[in-house]
N, C-alpha and C positions, 0 to 999 in steps of 0.2 A: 642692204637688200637681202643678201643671206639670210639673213636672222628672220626678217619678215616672211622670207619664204619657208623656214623653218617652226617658224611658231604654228600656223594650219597644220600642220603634220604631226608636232607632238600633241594637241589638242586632239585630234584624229585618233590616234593612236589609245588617249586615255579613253574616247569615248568607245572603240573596240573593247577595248579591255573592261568597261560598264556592262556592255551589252554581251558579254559573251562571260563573265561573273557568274559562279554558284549562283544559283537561286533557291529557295526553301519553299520545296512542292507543297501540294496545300496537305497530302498523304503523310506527310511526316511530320509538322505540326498539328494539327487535327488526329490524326492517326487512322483512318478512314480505314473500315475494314469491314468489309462482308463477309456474313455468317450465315451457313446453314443448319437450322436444327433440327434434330430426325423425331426428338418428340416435343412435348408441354415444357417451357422452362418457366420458374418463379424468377419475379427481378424486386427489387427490391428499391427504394427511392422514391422516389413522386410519378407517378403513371397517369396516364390516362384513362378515366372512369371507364371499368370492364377490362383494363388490361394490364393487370396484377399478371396476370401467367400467359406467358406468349404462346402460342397454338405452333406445331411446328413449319415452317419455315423458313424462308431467307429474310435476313435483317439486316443493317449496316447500322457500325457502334462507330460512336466519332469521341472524340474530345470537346466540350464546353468550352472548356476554361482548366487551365493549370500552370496555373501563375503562382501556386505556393506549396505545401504539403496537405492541401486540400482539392482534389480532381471534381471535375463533374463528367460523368458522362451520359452520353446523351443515346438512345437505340431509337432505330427509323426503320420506318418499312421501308422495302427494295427500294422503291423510288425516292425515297428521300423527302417526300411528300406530310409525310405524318410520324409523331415524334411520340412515341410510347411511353417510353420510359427518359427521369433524370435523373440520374445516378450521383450520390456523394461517393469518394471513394479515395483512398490513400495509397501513396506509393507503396508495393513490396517487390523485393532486389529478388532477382532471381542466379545464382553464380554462373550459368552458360546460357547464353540466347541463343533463340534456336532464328531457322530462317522460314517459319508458318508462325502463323496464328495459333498460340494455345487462351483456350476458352477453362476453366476449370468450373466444377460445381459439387455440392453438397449432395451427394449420395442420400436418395430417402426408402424407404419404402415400398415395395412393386405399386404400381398403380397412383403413386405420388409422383409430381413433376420435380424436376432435378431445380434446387436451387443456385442460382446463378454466385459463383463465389469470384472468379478474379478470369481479368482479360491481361493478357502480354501481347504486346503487336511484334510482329517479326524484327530481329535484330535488335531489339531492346533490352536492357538488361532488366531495368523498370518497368513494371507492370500493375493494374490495377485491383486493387483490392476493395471489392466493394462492402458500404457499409449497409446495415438494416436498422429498420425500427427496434428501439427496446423491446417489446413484448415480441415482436416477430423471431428477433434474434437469441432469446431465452429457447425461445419454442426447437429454434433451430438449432442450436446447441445440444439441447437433451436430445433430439431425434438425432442428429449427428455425430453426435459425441464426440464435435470437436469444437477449438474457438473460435467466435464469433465477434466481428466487429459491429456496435452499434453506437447507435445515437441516441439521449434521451432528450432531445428537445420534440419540441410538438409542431413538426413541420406535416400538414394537411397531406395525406400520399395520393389523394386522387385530383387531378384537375380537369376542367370540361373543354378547355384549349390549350394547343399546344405551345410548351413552351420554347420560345425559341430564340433568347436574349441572355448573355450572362449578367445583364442587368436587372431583370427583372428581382419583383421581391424573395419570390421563394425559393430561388438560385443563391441571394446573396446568401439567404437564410442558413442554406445547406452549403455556401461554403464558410460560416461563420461557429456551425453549429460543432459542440463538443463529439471526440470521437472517444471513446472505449471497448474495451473487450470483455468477455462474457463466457465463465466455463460450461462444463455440458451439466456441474454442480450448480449450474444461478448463480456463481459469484464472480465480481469483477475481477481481472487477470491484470499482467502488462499485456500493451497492445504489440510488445515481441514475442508473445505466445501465439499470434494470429499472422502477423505478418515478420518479413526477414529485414534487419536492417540493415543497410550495404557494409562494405567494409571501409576501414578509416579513411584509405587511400580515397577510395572513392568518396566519401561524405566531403572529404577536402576540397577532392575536384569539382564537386557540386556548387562550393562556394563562393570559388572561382569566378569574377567580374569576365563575363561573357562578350566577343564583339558581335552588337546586334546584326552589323550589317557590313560587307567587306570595301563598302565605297569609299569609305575614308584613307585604307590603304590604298587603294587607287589611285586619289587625290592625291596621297601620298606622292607616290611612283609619275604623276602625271608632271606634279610641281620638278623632281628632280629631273627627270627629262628637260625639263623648259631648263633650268638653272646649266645644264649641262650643255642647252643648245646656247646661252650665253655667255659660255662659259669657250665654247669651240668658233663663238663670233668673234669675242674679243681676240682671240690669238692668232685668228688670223686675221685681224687688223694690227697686232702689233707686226704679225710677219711682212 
């Protein structure tokens, strides 16, 4: 009867310990962050017809999908409502995270809108490095005089509905699609002239078999409580 009356309590106990578990906010996978721009910015990726250059305002950039060394990201207006821009883009290591949002962009011309170059979400070492079209990002380079990531595949940049699936076609397309770099000379570069690549430690850790989710240790810890309440039945039935 001991035992019986013990077994409801360790079950009890694991399912506390379920419910009161880390959980992964939707802000830290997604990466959800609101931005305000004080002028015109250029985005680069597949937009929505008329909005090549975002007028300034507030915006919110999320994550897609980044499930490899190819990101998507996605920019929304304030409410979340309407999706602008879809961004291909690849990891760049930054060596100190800070604890805001840095936005970076390609310095143009007075009276030119800033083009959008890479997003880091707070405390991230990781941040995104956005890619462009061939011919946009040749342009980009001479006027910048710096490197440029692009893509030469033929992914259509404007669409007439928002996309909002990392299934959809022209998502898989952009995350399928070849990445290269581009000097402010027109000639291809390594793509570590444009972006940083972490250090060895780190690329290790990255390789690292990850646990999805902490409920298995749980179960863990639930099963040894039970073995240990039958374990303190027994003995005191031998006593």
């Amino acid at each position: 009867m001991t035992f019986l009356r013990a077994v409801p309590t360790v079950f009890c106990a694991a399912l506390i310990g379920a419910a009161f578990s880390p959980n992964v906010k939707a802000d830290d996978w997604n990466q959800k962050t609101v931005v305000t721009f004080s002028g015109p910015v250029e985005t680069p990726g597949v937009h929505m017809k008329g909005w090549a250059v975002l007028p300034a305002g507030t915006y919110v950039f999320k994550l897609l999908n980044s499930q490899s060394d190819r990101h998507i990201v996605q920019i929304f207006n304030q409410d979340e409502t309407v999706v602008y821009a879809t961004i291909l883009a690849v990891p760049n290591y930054r060596l100190r995270a800070t604890g805001k949002t840095v936005i970076t962009f390609r310095e143009r011309a007075p009276g030119e809108p800033e083009a959008l170059r890479a997003w880091f979400y707070p405390g991230k070492n990781f941040g995104q490095e956005f890619v462009y079209p061939k011919e946009r990002a040749i342009e980009l380079a001479k006027e910048t005089n710096t490197v440029v990531l692009y893509t030469p595949a033929a992914i259509t940049p404007e669409v007439l509905t928002p996309i909002q699936s990392a299934e959809e076609p022209v998502v898989v397309a952009l995350k399928e699609a070849p990445v290269l770099a581009v000097s402010p000379a027109g000639q291809d570069v390594e793509i570590a002239q444009a972006v940083t690549p972490p250090p060895v430690e780190v690329a290790v850790a990255e390789t690292l078999p990850k646990t999805a989710s902490p409920l298995p240790l749980i179960g863990l810890f639930g099963l040894l409580a039970l073995g240990a309440a039958c374990t303190l039945k027994f003995a005191r039935a031998r006593a």
